[in-house]
C-alpha positions as CSV (number, residue, x, y, z in Angstrom):
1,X,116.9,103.3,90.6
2,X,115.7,100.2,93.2
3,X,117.9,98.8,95.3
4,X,117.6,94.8,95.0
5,X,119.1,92.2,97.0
6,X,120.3,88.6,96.0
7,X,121.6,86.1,97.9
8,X,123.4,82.8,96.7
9,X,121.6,79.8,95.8
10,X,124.2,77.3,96.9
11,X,127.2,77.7,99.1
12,X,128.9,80.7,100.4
13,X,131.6,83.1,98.7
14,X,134.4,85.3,100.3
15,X,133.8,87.7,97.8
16,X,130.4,88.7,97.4
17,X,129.7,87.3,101.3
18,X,126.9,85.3,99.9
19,X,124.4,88.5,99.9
20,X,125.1,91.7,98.0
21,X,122.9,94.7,97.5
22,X,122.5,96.1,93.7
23,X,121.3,99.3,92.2
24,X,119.6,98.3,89.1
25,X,117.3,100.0,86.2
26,X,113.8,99.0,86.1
27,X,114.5,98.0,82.8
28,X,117.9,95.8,83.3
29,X,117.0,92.0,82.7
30,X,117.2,89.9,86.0
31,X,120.3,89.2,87.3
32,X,121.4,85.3,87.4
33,X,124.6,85.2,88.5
34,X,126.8,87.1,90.9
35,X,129.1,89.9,89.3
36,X,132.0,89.2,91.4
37,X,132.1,85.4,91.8
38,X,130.0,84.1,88.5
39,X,127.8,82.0,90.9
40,X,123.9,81.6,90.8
41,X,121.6,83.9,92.8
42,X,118.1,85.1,93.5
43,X,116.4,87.7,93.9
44,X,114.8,87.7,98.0
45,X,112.3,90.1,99.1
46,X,113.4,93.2,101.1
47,X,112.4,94.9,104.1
48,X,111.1,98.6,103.8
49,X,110.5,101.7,105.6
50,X,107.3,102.9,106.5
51,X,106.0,105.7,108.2
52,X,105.3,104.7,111.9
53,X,101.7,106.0,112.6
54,X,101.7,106.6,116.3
55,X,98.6,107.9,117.3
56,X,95.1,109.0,115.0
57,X,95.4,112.7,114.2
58,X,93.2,114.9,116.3
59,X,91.4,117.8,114.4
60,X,93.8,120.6,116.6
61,X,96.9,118.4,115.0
62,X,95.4,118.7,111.5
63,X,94.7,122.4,112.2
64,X,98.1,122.9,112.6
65,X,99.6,120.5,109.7
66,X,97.6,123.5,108.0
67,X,94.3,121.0,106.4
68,X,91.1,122.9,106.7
69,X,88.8,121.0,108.6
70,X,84.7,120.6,107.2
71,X,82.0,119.2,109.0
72,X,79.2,117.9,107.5
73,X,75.5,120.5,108.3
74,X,73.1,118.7,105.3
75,X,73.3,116.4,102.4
76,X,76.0,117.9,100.2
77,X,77.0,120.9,102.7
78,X,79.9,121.7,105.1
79,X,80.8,124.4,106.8
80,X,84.5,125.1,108.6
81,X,85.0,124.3,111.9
């Protein structure tokens, strides 16, 4: 299930802290109000993790990740380096 994150629309709450985190089905209908203290919300977008890329793979680092490496001798052939 995603994890979606709301934050008030007016005002603040002691309850919820005016921004909560949900697990939710894809298939739930949107939330429009807060579960804890009834007021409106919206949906805001959230920040993800991505794999940092930190340098282009060489063909030794391939090699060793265990991806078998072609090179290109004619139209349509290859042969293993």
């Amino acid at each position: 299930m995603p994890i979606y994150e709301y934050e008030l629309k007016l005002g603040d709450c002691k309850v919820c802290g005016g921004k909560f985190t949900l697990r939710r089905p894809l298939s739930a209908a949107e939330l429009t109000h807060c579960p804890a203290c009834k007021k409106p919300v919206r949906k805001i977008i959230s920040t993800f993790n991505s794999p940092i890329k930190l340098k282009p793979l060489s063909f030794s680092d391939a090699k060793k990740a265990g991806f078998t490496i072609l090179k290109k001798t004619g139209k349509g052939e290859y042969e293993r380096q």
